[in-house]
N, C-alpha and C positions, 0 to 999 in steps of 0.2 A: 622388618627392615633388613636387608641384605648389608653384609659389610663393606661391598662395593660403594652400595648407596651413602652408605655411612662416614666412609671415608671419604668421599666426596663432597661431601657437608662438611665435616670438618676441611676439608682443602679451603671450602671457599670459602668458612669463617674467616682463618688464619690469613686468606689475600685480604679480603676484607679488612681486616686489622690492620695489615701491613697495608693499604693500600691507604685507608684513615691515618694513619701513625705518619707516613708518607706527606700526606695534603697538611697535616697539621706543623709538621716540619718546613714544608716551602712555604706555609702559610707566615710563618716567624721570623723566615730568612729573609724574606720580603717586605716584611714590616720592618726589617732592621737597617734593609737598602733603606726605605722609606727616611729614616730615620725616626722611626716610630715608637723603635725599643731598641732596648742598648743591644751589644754584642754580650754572651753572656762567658764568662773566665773567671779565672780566680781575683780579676779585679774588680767583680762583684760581691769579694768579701773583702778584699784587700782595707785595712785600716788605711786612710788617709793620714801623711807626716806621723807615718810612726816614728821615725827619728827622734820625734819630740817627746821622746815615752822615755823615762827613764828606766833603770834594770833593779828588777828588785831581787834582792838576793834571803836569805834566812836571817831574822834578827837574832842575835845573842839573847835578846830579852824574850820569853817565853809568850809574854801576854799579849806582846807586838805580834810575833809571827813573822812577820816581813818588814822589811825596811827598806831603802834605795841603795843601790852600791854608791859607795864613795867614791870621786873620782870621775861618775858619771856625767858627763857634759851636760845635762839639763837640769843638774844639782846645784847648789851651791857648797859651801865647805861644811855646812852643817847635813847637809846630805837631805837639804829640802828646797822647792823651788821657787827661783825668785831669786834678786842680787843679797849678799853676803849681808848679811847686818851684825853688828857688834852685841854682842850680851846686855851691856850695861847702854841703858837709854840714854840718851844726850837730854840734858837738860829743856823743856819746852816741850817736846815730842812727844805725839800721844799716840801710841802702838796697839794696835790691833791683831790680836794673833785669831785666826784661819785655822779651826779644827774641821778636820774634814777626807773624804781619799780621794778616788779617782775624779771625781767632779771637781773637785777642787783645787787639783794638782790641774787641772785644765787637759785630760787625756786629747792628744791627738790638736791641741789648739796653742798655736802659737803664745809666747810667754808675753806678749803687746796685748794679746786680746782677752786673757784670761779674766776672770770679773774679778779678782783682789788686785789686779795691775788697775785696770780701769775702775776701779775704787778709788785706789789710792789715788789716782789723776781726778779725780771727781772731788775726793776732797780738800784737795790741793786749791782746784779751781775757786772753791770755793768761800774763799776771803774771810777765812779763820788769821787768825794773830797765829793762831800754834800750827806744826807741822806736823802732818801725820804721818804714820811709816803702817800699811798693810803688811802683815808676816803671812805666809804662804805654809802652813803646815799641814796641807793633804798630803798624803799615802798608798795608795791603790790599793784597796780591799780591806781596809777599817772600817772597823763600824764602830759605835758609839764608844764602847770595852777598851777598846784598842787607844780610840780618841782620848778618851779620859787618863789611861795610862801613860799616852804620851805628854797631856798636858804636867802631870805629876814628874815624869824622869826628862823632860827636856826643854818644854814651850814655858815652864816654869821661873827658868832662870832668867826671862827673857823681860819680866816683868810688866806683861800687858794691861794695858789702861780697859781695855775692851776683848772678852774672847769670845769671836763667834763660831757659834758650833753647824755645821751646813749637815744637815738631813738628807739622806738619800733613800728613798724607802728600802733597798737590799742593804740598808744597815743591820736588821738582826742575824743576817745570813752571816755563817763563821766564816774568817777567812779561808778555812779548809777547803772548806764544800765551795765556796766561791773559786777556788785553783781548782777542783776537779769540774764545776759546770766551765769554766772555761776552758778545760781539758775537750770536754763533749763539744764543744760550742769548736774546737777545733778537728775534732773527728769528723764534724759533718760539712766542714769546710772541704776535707779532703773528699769526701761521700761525693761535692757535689764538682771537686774538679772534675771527678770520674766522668760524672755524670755530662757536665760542659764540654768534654773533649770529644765526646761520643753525637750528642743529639743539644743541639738547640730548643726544642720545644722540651726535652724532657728537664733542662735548664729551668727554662721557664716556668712549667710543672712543677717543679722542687721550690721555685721562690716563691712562686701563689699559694701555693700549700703552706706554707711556713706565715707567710703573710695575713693569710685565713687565720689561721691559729693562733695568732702570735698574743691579740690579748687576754686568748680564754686560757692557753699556755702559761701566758703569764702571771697572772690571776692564783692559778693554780699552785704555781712552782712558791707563790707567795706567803698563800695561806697557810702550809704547813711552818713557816716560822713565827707568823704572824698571832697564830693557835697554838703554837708549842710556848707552855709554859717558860719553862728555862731561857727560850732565846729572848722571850720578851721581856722578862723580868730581868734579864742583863741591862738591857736596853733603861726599863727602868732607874735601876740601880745606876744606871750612868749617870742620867739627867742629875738623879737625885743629888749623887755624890758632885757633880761637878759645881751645881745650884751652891753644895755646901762648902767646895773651894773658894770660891767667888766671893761670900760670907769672909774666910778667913783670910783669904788672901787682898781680900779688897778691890778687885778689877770688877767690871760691868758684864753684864753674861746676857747674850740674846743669842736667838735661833732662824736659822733661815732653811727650809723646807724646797727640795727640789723634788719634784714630781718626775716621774719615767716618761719618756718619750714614747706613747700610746695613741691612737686615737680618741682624741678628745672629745670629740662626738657623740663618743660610748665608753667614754673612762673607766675604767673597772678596777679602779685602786681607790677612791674615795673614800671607801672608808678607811682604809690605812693612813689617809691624812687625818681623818678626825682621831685614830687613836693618838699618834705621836700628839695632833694638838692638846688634846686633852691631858695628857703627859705635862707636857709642857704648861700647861693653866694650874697643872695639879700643884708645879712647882715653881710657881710667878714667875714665870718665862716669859716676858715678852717675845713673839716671833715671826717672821713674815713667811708664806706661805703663796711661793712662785706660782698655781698652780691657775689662779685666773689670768696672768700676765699671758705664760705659755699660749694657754687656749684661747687666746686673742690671738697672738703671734702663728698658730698653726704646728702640727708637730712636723708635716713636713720641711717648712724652713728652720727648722730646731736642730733637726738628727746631725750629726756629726758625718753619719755615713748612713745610706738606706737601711742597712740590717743593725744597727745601735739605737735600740730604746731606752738607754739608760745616758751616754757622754754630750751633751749640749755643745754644738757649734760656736765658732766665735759671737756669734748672735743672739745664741741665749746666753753666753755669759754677759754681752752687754745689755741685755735684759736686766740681766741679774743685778749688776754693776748699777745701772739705775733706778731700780726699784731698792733696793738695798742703803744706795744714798739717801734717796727718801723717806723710810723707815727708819733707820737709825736717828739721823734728825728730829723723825717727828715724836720721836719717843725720848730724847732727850739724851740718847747712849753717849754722843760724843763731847758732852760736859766733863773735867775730870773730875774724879775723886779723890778723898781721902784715903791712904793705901801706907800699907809699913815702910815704912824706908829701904829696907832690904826683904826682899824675898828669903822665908825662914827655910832650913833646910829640907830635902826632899824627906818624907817617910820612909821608914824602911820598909821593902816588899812583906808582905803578910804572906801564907802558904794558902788565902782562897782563889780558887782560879777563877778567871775569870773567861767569860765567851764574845767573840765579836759580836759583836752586838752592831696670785698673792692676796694669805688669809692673814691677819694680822691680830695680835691679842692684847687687849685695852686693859689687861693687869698689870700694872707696873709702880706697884706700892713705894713711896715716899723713900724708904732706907733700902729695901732689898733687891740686891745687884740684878741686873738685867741677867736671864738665860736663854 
């Protein structure tokens, strides 16, 4: 073959391409006239009412990691979300404190819709003699480690009849590594304005691709904490120790389970539900387990935004809000108890560190506190 010939074949590959690359491009833009598919920009990553994010700054406290800035408009003065509430309980009120992070602080979902606001109006409605007060103590990027230390240096003083602990399965992920995949998770936001200012199809190309992947991906990114000794036995160690606050301090300790916004269809996190449950039975946990509720509901009326598998819309928090009223009742959580009169002093920190760290469970033995 002559290199005339040769380069001539190549010429017509490269039209070729470009000539397909071309058809697949007007093919997009047309479908977009249509109103067929979106226009595609950075408001194809853009978080919806980020406003409503608070600013998390460095904790002082080591085991925390992160904390909310003070001062932050979607804080309150204790530098967590939801209206102010006084330390000391008012006589009658029976307080619920909310261990929990980004699910639970309501990411991205107004403070009316969050599922502890619409709790607490749930059980309000609900023609109790006593008044209830939901305490709102999510964090953004706590996982179990973190939750259990903050119930010891702050949610402690608060003296709750009830603490519910919210599951998120990127609980044993440290908070570290959670700032740097959100570090990546914003590099390729930028990867794809590039890419949306340039080509519409190749937009599209970059979201199908990601959307292909997104639960074998996620699966993936999962199992190495899931299988890492260390992060799971954190995770352990949380329940355990929290199970054993509960004992001394005297409050009711249950568990509520939020599942990832995946396709339900082909869930690929199940078993990571059965581990926490099993956790949780190991250590008479009563707990609800959102995960058949969801997959009724559909993940796409769940997401917060197209590209968040993990933040629940105001929809699954009122999910949540409702199935949770239900649970709690059916288990007997919101009877009081017998509890010290004051809350005895915090421990002093010890030098081990520690790492961040609907199914329901029919163990809920006669004296030992709800987890």
């Amino acid at each position: 073959m002559s290199f005339r010939s040769l380069g001539e074949g190549v010429l017509v590959s490269l039209f070729s391409m470009a000539f397909t690359l071309a058809c697949a491009e007007g093919a997009v833009r047309i479908l977009q006239r249509l109103g067929r598919l979106p226009r595609y920009s950075m408001a194809s990553f853009a978080t919806p009412n980020a406003q409503l994010n608070a600013r998390l700054v460095r904790s002082e406290n080591p085991r925390l990691h992160l904390e909310f800035a003070r001062g932050d408009p979607n804080v309150n003065e204790a530098g967590f979300r939801g209206r102010s509430r006084p330390l000391a309980k008012r006589p009658g009120r029976f307080r619920i404190a909310v261990l929990g992070d980004s699910v639970t602080y309501g990411y991205s979902v107004p403070l009316r819709d969050i599922f502890t606001t619409r709790l607490e109006e749930r059980l309000q409605r609900g023609g109790e003699r006593r008044r209830f007060e939901v305490l709102n103590f999510g964090v953004s990027g706590y996982g179990t480690a973190a939750e259990l230390e903050l119930y010891d240096s702050k949610v402690r003083g608060y003296q709750p009849d009830l603490v519910l602990l919210a599951y998120v399965l990127n609980d044993p992920i440290p908070p570290q590594l959670l700032a740097e995949m959100d570090g990546a998770a914003r590099r390729r936001t930028r990867r794809f304005e590039r890419v949306s200012a340039v080509s519409q199809f190749g937009a599209w190309l970059f979201l199908a691709g990601r959307q292909l992947g997104e639960s074998r991906s996620a699966r993936r990114n999962y199992d190495v904490f899931y299988r890492s000794p260390e992060a799971w036995r954190a995770v352990q160690d949380s329940v355990r120790e929290l199970t054993e606050r509960s004992r001394r301090d005297g409050f009711a300790l249950a568990a509520v389970v939020f599942p990832l916004l995946l396709d339900y269809g082909a869930y690929p996190m199940e078993e990571y539900h059965r581990r926490i449950a099993a956790e949780f039975e190991r250590n008479g946990v009563p707990y609800l387990d959102l995960l058949d509720a969801y997959r009724r509901a559909g993940v796409e009326a769940l997401r917060i935004h197209a590209r968040d598998d993990t933040h629940p819309n105001a929809r699954g928090h009122r999910i949540a809000a409702r199935e949770l009223h239900r649970f709690l009742a059916r288990i007997g959580a919101l009877e009081p108890r017998a509890r010290r009169s004051s809350p005895p002093a915090a421990p002093e920190h010890d030098a081990r560190p520690r790492s961040k760290g609907t199914r329901e469970s029919a163990i809920l033995p006669a004296r030992v506190p709800i987890v």
